[in-house]
C-alpha positions as CSV (number, residue, x, y, z in Angstrom):
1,X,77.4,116.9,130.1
2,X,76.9,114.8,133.0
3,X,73.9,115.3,135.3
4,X,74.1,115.3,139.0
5,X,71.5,115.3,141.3
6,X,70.7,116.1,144.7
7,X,67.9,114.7,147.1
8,X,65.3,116.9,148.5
9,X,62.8,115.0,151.2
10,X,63.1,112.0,153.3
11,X,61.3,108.6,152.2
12,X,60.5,106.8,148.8
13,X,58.6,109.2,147.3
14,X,61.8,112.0,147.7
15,X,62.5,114.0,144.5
16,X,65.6,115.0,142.6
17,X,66.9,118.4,141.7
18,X,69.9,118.4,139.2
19,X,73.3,120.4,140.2
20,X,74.5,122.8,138.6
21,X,77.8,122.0,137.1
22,X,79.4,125.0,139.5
23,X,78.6,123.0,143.1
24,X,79.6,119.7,141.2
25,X,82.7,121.0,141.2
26,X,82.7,121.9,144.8
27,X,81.6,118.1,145.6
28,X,83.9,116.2,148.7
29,X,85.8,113.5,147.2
30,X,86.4,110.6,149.3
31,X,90.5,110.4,149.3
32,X,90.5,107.2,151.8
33,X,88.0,104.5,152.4
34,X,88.2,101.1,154.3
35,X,87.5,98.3,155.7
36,X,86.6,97.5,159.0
37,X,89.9,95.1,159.1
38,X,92.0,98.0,157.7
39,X,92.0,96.9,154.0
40,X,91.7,100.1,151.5
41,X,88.9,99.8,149.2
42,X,90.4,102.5,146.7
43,X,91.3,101.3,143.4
44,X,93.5,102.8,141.1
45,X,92.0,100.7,138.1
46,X,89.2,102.5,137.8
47,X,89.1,106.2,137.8
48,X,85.6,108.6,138.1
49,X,86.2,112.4,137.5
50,X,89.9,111.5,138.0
51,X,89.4,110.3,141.4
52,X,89.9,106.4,142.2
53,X,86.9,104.2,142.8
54,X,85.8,102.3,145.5
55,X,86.3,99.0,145.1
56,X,83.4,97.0,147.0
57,X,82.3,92.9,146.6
58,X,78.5,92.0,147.0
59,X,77.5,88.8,147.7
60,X,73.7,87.8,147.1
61,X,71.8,84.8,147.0
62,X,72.6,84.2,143.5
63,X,75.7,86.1,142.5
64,X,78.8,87.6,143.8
65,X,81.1,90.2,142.6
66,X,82.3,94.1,142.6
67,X,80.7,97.2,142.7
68,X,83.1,100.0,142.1
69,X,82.1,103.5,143.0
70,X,82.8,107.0,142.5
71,X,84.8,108.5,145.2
72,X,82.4,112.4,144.8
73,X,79.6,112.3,147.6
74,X,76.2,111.7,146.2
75,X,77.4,111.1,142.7
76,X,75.8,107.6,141.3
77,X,78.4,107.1,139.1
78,X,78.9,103.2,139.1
79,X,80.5,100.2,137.8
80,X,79.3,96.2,138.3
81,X,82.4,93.6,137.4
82,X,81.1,90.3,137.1
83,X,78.0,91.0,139.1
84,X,74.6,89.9,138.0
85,X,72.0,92.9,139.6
86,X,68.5,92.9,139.9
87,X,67.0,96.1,141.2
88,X,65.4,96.2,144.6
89,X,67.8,93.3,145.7
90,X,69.3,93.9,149.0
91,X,73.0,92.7,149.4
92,X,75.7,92.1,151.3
93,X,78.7,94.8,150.8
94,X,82.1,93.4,152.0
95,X,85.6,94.4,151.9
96,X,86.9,93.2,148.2
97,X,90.4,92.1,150.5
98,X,89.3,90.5,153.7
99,X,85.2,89.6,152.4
100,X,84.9,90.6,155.9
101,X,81.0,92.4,155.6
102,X,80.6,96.6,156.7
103,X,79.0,96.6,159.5
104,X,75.8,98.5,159.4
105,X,75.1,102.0,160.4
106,X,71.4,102.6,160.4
107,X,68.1,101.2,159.0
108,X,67.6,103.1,155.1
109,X,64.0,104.9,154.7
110,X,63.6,102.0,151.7
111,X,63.5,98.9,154.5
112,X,67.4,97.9,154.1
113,X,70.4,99.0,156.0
114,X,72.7,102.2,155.1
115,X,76.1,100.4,156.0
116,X,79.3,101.8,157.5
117,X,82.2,102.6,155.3
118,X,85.2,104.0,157.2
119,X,87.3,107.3,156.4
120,X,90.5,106.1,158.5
121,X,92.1,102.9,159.2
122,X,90.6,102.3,162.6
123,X,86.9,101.8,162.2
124,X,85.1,104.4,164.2
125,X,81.8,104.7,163.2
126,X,82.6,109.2,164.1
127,X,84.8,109.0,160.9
128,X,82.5,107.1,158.4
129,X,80.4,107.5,155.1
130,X,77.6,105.5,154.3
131,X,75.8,103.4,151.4
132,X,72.2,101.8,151.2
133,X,72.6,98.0,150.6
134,X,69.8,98.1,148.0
135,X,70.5,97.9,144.6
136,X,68.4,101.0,143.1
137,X,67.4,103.0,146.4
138,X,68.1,106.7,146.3
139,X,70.2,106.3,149.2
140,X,72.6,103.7,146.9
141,X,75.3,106.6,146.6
142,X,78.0,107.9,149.2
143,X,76.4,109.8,152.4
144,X,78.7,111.6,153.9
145,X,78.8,111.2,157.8
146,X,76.8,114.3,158.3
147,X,73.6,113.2,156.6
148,X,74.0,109.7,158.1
149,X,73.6,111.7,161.2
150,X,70.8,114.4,160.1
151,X,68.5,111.2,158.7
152,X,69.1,109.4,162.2
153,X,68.3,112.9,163.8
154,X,65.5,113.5,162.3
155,X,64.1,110.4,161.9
156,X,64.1,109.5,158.2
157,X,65.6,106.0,159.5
């Protein structure tokens, strides 16, 4: 049985609550993703829940390589491919195609930046999800473009 959380509160000290396995079911799935060139960041080569991954590089002072995702908001599913992490490292998230960087969205509750991934091929930051650029943060998970707004509204970033 897998375990899914869901956050409750607003900085570092936020708790978690698992899901019951009903509303994991219900979960949005992210069907398209990219860059801020154009590039599609799904991959086909590796699959979560059925769905397939996002594909994204990071680049850090001392290593580079891919972080693929699950697709289902606020799951934390991941995978690292050839990617040496160190928790609490911030990094840069780029387009696995291009390298070209996603630009950011908002400042994180943790200190880094939540940046912009886009839902459509034209990158309008109205039709975006987000991801925290530190490895380990609660916010290192899919935020769907709602609660990128709510945080900003109420002043979590």
């Amino acid at each position: 049985m897998s375990i899914n959380w869901l956050l409750l509160g607003g900085h570092q000290s936020q708790k978690r609550e698992v899901i019951p396995d009903q509303d994991a079911q219900k979960a949005e799935v992210v069907t398209e993703c990219y860059c801020p060139n154009g590039h599609s960041v799904l991959s086909d080569g590796h699959k979560f829940q059925g769905h397939p991954g996002l594909s994204l590089m990071l680049k850090s002072k001392t290593s580079e390589g891919l972080l693929i995702i699950s697709p289902v908001l606020g799951d934390r599913d991941r995978n690292f491919v050839g990617f040496e992490r160190k928790a609490g490292e911030v990094v840069d998230i780029c387009c696995p195609t291009c390298s070209e960087s996603f630009p950011i969205y908002n400042q994180c509750p943790c200190g880094a930046h939540l940046v912009a991934l886009f839902t459509s091929p034209k990158a309008h930051f109205a039709q975006c999800i987000g991801i925290c650029q530190r490895l380990g943060c609660l916010h290192s998970e899919l935020l769907s473009e709602r609660d990128l707004r709510l945080y900003s509204r109420q002043d979590y970033l």
